[in-house]
NUMI-655436 format. One record per atom (N, C-alpha, C): y, x negated, z; residue number from 1; atom name. Coordinates in steps of 0.001 Angstrom, whole numbers, plus 524288, in hexadecimal, padded with zeros to 5 digits. Layout:
N
PT       y       x       z   gulum   vexpa
PT       Y       X       Z     NUM      CA
...
END
This chain:
162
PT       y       x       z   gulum   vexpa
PT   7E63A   7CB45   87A98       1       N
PT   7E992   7CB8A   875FE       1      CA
PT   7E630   7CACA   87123       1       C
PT   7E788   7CE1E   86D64       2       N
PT   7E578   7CDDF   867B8       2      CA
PT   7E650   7C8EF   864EE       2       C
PT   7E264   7C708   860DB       3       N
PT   7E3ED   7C395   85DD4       3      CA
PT   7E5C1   7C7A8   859C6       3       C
PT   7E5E7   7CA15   85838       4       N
PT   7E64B   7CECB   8537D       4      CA
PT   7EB5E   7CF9F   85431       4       C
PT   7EFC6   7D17E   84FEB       5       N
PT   7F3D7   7D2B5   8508A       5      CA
PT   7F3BB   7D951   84DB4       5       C
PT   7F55F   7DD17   84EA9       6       N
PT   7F4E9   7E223   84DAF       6      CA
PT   7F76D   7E2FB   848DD       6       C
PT   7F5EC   7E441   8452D       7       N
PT   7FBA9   7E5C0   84123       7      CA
PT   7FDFB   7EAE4   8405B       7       C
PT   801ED   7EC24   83FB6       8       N
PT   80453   7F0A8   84161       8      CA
PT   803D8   7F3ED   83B37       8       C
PT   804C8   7F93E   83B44       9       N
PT   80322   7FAFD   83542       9      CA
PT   8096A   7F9F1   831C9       9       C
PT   80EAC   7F916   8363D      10       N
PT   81240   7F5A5   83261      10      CA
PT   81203   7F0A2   82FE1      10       C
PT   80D27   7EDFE   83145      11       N
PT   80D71   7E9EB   82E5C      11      CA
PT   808F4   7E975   8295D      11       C
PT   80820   7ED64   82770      12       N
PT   8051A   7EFDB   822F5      12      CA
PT   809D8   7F0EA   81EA7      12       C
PT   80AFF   7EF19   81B6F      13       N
PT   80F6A   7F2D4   818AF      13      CA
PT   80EDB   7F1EF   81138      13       C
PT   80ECA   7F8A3   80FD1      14       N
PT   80FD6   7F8F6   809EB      14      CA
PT   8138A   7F987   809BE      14       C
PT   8156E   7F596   80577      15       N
PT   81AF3   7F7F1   80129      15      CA
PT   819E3   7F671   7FB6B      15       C
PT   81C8A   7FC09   7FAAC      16       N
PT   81B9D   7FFDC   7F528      16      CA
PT   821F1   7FD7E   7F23A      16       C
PT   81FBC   7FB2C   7ED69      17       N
PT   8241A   7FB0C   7E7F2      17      CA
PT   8264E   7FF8C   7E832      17       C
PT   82B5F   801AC   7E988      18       N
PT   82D17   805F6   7E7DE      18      CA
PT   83009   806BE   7E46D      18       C
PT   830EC   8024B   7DF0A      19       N
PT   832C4   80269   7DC27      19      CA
PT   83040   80013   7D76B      19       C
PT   82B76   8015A   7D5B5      20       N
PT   82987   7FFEC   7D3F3      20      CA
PT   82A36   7FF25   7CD88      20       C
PT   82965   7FB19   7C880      21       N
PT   82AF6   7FA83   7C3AB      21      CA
PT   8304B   7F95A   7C3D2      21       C
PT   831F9   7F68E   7C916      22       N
PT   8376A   7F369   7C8F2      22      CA
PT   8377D   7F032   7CD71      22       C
PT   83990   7EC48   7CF29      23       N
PT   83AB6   7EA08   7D24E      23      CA
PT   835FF   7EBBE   7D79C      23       C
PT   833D2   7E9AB   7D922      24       N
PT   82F16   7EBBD   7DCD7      24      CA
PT   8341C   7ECDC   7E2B5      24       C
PT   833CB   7F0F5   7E528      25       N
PT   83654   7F2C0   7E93E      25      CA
PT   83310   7F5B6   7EE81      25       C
PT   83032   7F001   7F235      26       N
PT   82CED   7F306   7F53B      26      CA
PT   82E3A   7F439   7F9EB      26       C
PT   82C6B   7F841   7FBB9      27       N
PT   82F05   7FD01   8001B      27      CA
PT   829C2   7FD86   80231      27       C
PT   82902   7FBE5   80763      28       N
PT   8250B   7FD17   80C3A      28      CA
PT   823CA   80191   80C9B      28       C
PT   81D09   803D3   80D01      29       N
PT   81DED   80940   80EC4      29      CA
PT   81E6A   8091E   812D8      29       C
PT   81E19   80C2B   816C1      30       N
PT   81EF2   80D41   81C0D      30      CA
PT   8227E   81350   81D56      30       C
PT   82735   8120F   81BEA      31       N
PT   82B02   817C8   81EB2      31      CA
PT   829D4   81C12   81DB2      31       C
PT   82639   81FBA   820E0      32       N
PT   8277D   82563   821A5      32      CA
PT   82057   825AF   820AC      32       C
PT   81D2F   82049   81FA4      33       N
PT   81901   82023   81F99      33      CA
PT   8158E   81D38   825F4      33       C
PT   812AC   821C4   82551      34       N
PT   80F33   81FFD   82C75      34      CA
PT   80972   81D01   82AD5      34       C
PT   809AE   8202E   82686      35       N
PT   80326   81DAB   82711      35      CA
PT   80383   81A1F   82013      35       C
PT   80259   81645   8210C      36       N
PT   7FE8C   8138B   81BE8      36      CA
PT   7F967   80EB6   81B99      36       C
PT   7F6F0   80F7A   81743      37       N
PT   7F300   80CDA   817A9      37      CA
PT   7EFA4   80CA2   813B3      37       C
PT   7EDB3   80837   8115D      38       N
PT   7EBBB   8076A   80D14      38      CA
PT   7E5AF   807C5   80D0E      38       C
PT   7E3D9   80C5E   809BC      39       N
PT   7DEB3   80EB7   80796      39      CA
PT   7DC21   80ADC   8054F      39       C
PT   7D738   80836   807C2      40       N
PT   7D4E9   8048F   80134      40      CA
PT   7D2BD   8079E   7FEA5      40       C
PT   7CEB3   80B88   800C1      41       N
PT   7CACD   80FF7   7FD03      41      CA
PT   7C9D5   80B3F   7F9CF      41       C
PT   7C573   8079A   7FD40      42       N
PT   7C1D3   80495   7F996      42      CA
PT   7BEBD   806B5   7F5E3      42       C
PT   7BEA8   80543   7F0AE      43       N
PT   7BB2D   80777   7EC45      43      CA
PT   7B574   804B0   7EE8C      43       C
PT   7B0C7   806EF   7EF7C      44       N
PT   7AC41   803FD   7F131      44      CA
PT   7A670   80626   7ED37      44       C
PT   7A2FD   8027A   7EE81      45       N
PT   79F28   8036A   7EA42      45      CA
PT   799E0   802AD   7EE27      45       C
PT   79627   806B3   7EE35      46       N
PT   79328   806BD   7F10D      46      CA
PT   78DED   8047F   7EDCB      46       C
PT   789CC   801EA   7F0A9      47       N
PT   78483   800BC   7ECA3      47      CA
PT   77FF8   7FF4F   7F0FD      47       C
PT   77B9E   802C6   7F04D      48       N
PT   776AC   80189   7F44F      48      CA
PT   7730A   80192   7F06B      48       C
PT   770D6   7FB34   7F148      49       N
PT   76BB7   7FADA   7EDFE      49      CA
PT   765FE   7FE33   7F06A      49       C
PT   762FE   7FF90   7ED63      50       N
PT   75DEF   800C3   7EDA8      50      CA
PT   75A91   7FDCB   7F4F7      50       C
PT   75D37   7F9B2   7F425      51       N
PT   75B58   7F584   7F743      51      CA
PT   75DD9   7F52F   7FC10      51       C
PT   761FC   7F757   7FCF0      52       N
PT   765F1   7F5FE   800A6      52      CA
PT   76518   7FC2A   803BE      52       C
PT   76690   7FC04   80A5B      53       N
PT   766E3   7FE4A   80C0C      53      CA
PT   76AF9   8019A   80D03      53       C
PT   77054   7FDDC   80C74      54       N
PT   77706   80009   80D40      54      CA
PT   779E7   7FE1E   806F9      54       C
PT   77D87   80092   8069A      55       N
PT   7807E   800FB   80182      55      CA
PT   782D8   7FAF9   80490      55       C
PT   78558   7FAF6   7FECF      56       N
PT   789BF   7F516   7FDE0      56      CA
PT   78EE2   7F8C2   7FCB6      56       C
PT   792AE   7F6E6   7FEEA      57       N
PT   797B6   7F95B   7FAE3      57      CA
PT   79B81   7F48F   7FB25      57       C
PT   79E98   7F4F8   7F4D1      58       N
PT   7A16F   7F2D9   7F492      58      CA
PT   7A6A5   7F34F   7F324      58       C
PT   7AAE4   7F099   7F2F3      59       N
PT   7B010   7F319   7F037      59      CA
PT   7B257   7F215   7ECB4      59       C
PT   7B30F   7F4DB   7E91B      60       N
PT   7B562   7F3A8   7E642      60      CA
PT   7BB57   7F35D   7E45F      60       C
PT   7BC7B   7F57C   7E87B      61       N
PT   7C2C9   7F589   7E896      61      CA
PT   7C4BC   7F9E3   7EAB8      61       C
PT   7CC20   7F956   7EB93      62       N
PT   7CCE9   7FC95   7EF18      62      CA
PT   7D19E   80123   7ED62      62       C
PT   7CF96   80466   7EEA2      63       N
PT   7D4A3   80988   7EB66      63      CA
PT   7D9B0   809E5   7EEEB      63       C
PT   7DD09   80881   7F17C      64       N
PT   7DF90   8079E   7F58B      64      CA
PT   7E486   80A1B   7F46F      64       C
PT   7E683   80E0E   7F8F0      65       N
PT   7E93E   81167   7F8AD      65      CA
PT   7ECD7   813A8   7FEA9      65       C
PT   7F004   813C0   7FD67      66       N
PT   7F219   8141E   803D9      66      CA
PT   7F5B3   81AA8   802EF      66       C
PT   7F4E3   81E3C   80892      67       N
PT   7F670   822C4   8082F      67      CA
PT   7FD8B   82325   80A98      67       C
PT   800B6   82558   808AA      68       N
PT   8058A   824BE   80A10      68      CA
PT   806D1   82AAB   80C91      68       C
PT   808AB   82BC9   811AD      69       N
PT   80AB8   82FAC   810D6      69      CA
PT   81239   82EBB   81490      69       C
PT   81477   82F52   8103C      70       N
PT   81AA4   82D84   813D3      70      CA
PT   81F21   831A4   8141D      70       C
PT   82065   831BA   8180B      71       N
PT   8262C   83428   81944      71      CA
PT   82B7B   832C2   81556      71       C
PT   82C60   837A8   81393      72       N
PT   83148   838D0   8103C      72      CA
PT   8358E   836E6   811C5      72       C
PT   83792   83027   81037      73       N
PT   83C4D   82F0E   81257      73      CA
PT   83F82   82C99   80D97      73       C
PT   8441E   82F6E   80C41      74       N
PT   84854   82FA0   80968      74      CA
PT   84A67   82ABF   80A0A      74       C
PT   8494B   82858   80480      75       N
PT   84B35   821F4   80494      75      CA
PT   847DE   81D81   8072A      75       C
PT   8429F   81EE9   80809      76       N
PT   83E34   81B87   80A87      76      CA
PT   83C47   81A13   804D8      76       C
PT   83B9A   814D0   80235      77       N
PT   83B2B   8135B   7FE36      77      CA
PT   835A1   81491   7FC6C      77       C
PT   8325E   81488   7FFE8      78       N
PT   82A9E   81744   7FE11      78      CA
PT   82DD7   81B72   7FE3E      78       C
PT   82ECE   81F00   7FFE0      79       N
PT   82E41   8233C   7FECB      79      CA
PT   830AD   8265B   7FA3B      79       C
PT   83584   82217   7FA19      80       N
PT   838E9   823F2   7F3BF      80      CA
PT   835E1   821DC   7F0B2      80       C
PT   832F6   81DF2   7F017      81       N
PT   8303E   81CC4   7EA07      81      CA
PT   82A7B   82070   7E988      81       C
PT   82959   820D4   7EEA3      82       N
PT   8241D   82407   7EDBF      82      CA
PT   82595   82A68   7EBD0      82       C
PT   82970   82CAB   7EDA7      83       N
PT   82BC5   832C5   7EE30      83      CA
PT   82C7C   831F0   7E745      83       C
PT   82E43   82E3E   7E48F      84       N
PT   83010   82DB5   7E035      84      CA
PT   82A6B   82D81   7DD7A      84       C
PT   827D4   82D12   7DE7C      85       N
PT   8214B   82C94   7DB66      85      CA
PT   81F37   83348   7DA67      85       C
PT   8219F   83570   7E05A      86       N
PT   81E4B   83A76   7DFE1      86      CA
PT   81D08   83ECF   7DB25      86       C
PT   81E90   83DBE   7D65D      87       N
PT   81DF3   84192   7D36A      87      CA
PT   81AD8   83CA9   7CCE5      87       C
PT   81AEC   8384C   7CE77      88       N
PT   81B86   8352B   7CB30      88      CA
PT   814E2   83374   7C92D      88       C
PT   81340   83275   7C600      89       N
PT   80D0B   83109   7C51D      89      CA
PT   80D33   82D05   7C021      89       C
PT   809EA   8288E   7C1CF      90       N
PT   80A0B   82495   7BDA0      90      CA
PT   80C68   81E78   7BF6B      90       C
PT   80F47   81AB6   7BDDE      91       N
PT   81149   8187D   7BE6B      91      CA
PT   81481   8170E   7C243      91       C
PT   816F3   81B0E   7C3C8      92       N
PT   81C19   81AEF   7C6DA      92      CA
PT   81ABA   81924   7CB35      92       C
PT   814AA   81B93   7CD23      93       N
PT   813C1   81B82   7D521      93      CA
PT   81156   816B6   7D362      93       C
PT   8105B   8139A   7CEB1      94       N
PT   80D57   80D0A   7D120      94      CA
PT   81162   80908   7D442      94       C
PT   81042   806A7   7D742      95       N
PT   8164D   801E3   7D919      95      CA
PT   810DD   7FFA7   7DD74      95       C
PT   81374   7FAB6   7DE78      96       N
PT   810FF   7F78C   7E268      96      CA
PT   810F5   7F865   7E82A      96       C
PT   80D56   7F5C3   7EC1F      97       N
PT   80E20   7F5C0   7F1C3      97      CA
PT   80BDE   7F2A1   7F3FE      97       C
PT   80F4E   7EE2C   7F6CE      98       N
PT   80CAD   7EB10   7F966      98      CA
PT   80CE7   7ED56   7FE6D      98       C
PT   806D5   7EBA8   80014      99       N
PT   80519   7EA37   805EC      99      CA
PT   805E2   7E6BE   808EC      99       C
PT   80748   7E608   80C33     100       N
PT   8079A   7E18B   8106D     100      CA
PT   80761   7E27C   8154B     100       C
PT   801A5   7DDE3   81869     101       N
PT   80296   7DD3C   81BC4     101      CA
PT   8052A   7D9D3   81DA7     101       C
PT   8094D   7DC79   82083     102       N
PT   80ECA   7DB01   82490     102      CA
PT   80A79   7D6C2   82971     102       C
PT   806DF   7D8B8   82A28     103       N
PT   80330   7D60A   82F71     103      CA
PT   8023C   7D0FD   82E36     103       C
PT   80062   7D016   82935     104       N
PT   7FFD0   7CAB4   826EF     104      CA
PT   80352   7C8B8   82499     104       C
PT   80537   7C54B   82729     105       N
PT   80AD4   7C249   826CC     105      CA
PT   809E1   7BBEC   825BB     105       C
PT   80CFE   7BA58   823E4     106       N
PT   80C0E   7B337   822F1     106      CA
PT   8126E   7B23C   82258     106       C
PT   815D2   7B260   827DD     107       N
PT   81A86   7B068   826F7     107      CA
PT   81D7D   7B7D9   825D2     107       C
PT   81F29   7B7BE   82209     108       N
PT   820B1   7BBD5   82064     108      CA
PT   82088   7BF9C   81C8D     108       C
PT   81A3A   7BD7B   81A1E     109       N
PT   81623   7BE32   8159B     109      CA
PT   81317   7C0A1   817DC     109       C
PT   81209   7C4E9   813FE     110       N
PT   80C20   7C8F6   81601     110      CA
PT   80B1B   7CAA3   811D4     110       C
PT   8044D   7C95C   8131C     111       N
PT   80288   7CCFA   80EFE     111      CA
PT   80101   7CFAE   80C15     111       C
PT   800C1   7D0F4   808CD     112       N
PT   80236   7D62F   80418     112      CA
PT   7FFD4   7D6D0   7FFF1     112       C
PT   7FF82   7DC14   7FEB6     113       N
PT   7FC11   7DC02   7F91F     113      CA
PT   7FF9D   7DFB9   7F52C     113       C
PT   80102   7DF83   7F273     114       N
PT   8035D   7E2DA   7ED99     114      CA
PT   7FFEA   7E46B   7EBC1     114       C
PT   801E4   7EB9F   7E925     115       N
PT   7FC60   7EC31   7E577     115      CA
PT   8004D   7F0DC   7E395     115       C
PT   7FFD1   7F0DA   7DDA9     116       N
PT   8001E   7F7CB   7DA92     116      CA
PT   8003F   7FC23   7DF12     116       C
PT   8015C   7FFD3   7DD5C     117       N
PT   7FF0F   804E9   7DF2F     117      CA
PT   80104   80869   7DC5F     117       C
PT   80095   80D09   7DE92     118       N
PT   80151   81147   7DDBF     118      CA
PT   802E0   8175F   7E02C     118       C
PT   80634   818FB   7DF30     119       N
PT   80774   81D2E   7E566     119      CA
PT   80647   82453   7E3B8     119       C
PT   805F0   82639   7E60E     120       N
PT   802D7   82AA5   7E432     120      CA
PT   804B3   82D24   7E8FF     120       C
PT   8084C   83100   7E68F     121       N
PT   80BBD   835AD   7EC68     121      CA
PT   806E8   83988   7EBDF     121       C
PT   8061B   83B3C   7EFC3     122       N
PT   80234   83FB3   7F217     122      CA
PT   804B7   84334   7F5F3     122       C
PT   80730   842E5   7F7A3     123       N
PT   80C2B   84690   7FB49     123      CA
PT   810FB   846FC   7FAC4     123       C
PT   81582   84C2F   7FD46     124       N
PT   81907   84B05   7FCE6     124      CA
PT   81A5F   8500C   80003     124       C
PT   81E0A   84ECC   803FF     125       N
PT   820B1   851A0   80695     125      CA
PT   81EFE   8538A   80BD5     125       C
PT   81C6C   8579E   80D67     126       N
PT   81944   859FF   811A0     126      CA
PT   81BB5   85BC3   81765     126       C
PT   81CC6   85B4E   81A1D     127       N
PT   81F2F   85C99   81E9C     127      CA
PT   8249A   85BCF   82148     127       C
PT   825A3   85DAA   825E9     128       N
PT   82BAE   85AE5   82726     128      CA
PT   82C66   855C6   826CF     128       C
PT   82823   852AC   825C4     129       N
PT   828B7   84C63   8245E     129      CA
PT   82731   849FC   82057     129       C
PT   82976   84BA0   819B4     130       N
PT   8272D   84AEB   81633     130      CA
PT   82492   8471F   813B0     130       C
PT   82097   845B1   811C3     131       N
PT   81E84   84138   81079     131      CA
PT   81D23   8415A   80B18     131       C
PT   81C05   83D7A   808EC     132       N
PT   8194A   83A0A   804F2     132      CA
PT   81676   838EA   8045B     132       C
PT   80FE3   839D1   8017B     133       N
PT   80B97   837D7   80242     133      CA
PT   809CE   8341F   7FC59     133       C
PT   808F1   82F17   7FDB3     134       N
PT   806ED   82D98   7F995     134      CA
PT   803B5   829F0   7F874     134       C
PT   7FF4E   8286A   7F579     135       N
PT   7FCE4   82494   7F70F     135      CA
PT   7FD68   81E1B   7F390     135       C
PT   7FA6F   81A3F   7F531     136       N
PT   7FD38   816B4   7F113     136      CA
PT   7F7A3   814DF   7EFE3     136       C
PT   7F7C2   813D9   7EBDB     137       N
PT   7F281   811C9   7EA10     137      CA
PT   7F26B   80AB3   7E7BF     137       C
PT   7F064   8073A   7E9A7     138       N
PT   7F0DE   80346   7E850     138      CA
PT   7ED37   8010D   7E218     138       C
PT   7EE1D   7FF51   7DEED     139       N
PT   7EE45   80022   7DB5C     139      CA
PT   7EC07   7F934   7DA29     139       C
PT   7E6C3   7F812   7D69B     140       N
PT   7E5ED   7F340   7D5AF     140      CA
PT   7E50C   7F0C3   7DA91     140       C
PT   7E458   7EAC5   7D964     141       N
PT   7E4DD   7E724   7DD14     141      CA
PT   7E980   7E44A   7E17C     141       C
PT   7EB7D   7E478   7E5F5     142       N
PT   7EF00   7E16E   7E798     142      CA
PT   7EF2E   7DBDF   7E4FE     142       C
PT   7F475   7DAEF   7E78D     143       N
PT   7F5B8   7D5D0   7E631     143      CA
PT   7F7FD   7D2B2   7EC1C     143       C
PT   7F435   7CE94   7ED93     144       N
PT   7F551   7CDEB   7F307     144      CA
PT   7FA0E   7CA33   7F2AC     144       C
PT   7FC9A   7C9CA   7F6C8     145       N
PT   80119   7C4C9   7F88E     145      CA
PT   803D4   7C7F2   7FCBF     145       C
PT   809A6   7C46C   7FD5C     146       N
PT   80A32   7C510   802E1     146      CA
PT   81060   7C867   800CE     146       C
PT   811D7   7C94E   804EF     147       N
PT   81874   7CB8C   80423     147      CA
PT   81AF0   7C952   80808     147       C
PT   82077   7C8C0   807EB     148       N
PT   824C6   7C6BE   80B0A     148      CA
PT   82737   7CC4D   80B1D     148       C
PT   8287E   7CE4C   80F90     149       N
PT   82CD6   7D3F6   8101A     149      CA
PT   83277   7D28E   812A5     149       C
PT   8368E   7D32B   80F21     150       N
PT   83C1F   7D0D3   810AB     150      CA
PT   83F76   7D5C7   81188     150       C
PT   8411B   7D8E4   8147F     151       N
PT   8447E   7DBC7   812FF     151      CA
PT   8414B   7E124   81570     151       C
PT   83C04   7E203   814D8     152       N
PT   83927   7E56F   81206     152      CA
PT   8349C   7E548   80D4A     152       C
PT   83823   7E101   80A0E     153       N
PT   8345E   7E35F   80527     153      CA
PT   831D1   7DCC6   805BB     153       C
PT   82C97   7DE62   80221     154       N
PT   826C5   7DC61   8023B     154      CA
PT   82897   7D8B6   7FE5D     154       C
PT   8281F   7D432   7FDD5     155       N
PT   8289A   7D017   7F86D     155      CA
PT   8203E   7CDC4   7F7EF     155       C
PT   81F52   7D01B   7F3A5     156       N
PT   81A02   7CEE5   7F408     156      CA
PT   818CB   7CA73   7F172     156       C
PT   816CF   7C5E5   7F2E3     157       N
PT   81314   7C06E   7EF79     157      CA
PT   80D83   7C249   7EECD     157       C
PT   80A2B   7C075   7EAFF     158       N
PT   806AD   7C31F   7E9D4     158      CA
PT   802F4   7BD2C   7EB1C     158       C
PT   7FF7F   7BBB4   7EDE1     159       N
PT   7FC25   7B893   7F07F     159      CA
PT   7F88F   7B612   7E9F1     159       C
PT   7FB21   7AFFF   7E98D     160       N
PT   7F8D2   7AD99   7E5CA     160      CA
PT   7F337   7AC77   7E7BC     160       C
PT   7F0E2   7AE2C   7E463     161       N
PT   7E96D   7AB8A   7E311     161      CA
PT   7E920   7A68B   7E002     161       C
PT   7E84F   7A52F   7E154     162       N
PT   7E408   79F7A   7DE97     162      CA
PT   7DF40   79FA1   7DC20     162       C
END
């Protein structure tokens, strides 16, 4: 028997503000979506002295971006706020998304990072199973702490520093 416990890819979960510049209203992605997963596309900086045989690299930070592609479902709340972006540029597609890992638990606390973003439709429509393609771009720095999920929705605390 393992000491390791497996984590399943349901206990990974974003939810997206879908009401964003009012009352924060967050909605899980998941429905009609198979695949997700968050891009760091580390920014890195390479440097080999005169003297040195192998480069150094370092980072400087991370461009982080996750690819969406979801199934067209009528009254699925990602998909009505995102479908509502598709023609839109500027302001409108910024709103929040917390992360949470569901795996790391303390009682009924897990946790989470909030951060900006940004959503950017790149598809729309395509076959007998129409989809949605869009990507989200995380935007600035997170803000770590934990969330409590009641109902569904994510209540986020933001992890005091000293």
């Amino acid at each position: 028997m393992s000491e390791y416990t497996k984590i399943k890819r349901s206990q990974i979960a974003t939810f997206i503000d879908t009401t964003p510049g009012s009352t924060a209203t967050y909605k899980r992605l998941g429905f009609g979506i198979s695949s997700y997963g968050i891009n760091y596309n580390p920014q890195t900086e390479q440097t080999q002295w005169i003297i040195d045989d192998n480069a150094t690299t370092s980072v400087s930070g991370n461009q982080k971006s996750g690819d969406v592609e979801q199934r067209m479902y009528k009254g699925e709340p990602c998909f009505e706020y995102v479908n509502g972006l598709r023609d839109k540029i500027g302001s409108e597609i910024e709103t929040t998304a917390i992360d949470v890992d569901m795996w790391d638990a303390n009682g009924s606390t897990y946790a989470a990072k909030k951060q900006n973003v940004t959503i950017v439709i790149t598809s729309y429509g395509g076959d007998a199973n129409p989809v949605i393609g869009y990507t989200i771009y995380y935007n600035g720095d997170p803000v770590e702490g934990t969330v409590t999920i009641s109902d569904g929705v994510p209540t986020f605390s933001p992890s005091v520093s000293l």
